[in-house]
C-alpha positions as CSV (number, residue, x, y, z in Angstrom):
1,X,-9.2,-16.4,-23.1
2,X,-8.7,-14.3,-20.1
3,X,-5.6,-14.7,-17.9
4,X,-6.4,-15.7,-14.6
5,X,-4.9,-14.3,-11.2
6,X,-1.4,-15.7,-9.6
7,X,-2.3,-16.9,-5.6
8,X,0.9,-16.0,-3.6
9,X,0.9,-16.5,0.1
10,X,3.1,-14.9,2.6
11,X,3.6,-15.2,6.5
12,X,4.3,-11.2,7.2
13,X,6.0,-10.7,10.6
14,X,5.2,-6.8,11.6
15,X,7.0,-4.6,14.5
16,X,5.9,-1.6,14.6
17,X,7.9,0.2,17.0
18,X,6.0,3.3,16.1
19,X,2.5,2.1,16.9
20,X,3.2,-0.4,19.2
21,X,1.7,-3.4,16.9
22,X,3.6,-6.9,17.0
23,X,1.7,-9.4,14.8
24,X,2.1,-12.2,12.2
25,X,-0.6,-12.0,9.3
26,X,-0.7,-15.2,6.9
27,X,-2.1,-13.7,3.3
28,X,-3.1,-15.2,0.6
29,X,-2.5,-12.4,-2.2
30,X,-3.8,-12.4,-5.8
31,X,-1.9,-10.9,-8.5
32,X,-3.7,-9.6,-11.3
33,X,-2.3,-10.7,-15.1
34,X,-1.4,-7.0,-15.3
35,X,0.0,-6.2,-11.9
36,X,4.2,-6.1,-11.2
37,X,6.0,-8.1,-8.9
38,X,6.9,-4.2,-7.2
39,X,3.3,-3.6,-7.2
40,X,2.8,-6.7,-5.5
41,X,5.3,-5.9,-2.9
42,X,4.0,-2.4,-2.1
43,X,1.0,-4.0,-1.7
44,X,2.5,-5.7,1.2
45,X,4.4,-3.2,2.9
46,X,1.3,-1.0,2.7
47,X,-0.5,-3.7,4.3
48,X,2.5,-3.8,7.5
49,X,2.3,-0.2,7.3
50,X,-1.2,0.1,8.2
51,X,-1.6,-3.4,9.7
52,X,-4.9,-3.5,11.9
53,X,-7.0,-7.0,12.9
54,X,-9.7,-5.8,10.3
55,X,-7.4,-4.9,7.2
56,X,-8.1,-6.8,4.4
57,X,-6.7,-6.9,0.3
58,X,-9.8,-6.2,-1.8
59,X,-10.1,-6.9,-5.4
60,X,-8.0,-4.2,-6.1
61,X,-6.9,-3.5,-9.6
62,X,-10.0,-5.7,-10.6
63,X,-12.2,-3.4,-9.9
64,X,-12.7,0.6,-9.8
65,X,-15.0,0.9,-7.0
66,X,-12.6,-0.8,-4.4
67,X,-9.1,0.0,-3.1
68,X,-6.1,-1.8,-2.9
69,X,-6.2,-2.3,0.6
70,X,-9.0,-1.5,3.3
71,X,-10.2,-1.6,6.7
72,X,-13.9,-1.7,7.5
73,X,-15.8,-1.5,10.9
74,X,-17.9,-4.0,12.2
75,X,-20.5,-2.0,10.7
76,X,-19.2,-2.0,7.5
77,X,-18.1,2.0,7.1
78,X,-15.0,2.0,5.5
79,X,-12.0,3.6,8.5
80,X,-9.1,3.6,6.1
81,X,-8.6,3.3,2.1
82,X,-5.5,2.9,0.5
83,X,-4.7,3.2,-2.8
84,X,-1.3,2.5,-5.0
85,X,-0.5,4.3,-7.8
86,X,-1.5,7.4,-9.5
87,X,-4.9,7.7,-9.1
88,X,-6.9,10.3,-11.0
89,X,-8.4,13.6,-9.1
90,X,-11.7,12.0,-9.4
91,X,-11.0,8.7,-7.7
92,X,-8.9,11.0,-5.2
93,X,-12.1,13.0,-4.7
94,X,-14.7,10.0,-3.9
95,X,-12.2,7.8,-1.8
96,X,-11.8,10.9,0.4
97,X,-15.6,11.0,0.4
98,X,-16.0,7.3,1.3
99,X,-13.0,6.9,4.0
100,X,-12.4,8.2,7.4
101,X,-8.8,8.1,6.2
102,X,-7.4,7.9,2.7
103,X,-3.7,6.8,1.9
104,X,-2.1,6.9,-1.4
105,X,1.3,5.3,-1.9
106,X,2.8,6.8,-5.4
107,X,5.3,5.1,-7.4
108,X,6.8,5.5,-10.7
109,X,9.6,8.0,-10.4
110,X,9.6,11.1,-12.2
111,X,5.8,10.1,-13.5
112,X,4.9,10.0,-9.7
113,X,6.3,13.9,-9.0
114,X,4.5,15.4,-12.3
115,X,1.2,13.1,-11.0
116,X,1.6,15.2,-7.5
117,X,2.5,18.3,-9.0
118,X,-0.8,18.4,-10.8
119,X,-2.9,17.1,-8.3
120,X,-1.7,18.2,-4.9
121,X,-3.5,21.7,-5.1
122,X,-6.8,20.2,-6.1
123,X,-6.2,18.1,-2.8
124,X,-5.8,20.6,-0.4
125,X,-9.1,20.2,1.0
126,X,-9.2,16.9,1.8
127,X,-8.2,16.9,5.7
128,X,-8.4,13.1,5.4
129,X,-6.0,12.3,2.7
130,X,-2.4,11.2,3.1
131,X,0.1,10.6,0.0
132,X,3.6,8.6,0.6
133,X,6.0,8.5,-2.6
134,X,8.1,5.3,-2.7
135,X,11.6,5.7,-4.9
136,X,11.7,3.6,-7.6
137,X,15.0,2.2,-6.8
138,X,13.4,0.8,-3.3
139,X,10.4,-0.4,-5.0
140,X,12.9,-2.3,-7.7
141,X,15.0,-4.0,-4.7
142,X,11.6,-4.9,-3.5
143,X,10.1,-6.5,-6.7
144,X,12.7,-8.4,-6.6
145,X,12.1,-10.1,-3.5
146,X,8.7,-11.6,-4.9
147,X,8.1,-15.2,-4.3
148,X,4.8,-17.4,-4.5
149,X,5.5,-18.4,-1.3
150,X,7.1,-16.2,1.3
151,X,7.9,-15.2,4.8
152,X,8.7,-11.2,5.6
153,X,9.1,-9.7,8.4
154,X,8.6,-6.2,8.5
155,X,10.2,-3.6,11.5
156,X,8.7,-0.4,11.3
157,X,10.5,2.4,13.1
158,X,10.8,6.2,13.2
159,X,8.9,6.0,10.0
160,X,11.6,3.9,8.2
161,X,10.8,0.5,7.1
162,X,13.0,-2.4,7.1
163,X,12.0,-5.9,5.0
164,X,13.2,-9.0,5.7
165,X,12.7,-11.8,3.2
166,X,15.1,-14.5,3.9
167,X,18.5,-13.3,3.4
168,X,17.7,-10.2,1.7
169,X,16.9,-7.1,3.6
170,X,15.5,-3.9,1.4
171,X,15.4,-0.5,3.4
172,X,12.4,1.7,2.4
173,X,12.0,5.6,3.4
174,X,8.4,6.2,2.9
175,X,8.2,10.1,1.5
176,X,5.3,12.0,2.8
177,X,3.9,14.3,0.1
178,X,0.7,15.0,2.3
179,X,-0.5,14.5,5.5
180,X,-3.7,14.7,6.9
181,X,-4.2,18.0,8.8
């Protein structure tokens, strides 16, 4: 019998100094069987990183066709895509083909660097495509903030990122590997 999805909800609190965007977003998040508690919390840093009225969580890791994350226009064209993990050239190749903008946040350490190191020449075409690297020490700290219910508040500044989740407060230096040009 399959494993069904865990329903975690969280009131995130974003200030972002940097593009000028104060707003609270209640979520209602599923986690796959398969998917980590630090997976789950990228997910929701990416989300205050990119934070629009229109972003939405999408099937995600459920799916192949779909992103982690999105943001569609009213007419349905997809403006941003982003993507955790190490995704293969291929899936690189058609989000950059689908999106107006395409963000990958890598993870995973060493794995991550060998991942880019393979890829990032194939990539350099894509004028579209940014990739962020998250250390696996901040990704730990932030795995292990997980709660089914929880309220973050995420300040955003100079490109640093600061989570709150009650007490606990877990520092994360996005690493750009690739921006768009």
């Amino acid at each position: 019998m399959a494993q069904k999805s865990t329903i975690y909800k969280a009131e995130l609190s974003v200030s972002d100094m940097d593009r000028h965007y104060y707003e609270t977003h209640n979520l209602t998040i599923a986690k796959h069987p398969s998917e980590t508690d630090e997976r789950l919390m990228l997910r929701l840093v990416a989300f205050a990183l990119n934070a629009h009225e229109q972003l939405e969580f999408t099937k995600g890791i459920s799916t192949d066709d779909e992103p982690d994350v999105w943001q569609r226009s009213l007419s349905a064209e997809i403006e941003l895509w982003v993507t955790l993990g190490l995704p293969s050239e291929k899936i690189v190749r058609q989000s950059c083909g689908k999106a107006d903008k395409v963000i990958v946040y890598s993870y995973g350490g060493r794995t991550a660097e060998m991942w880019w190191d393979k890829l990032k020449n194939s990539t350099t075409r894509f004028d579209n495509l940014h990739v962020i690297n998250i250390s696996e020490s901040e990704l730990s700290q932030l795995g292990a903030q997980a709660d089914r219910s929880m309220k973050l508040q995420v300040n955003i500044q100079d490109g640093e990122v600061m989570v709150s989740v009650g007490d606990s407060v877990v520092y994360v230096n996005p690493i750009k590997w690739k921006s768009a040009d």
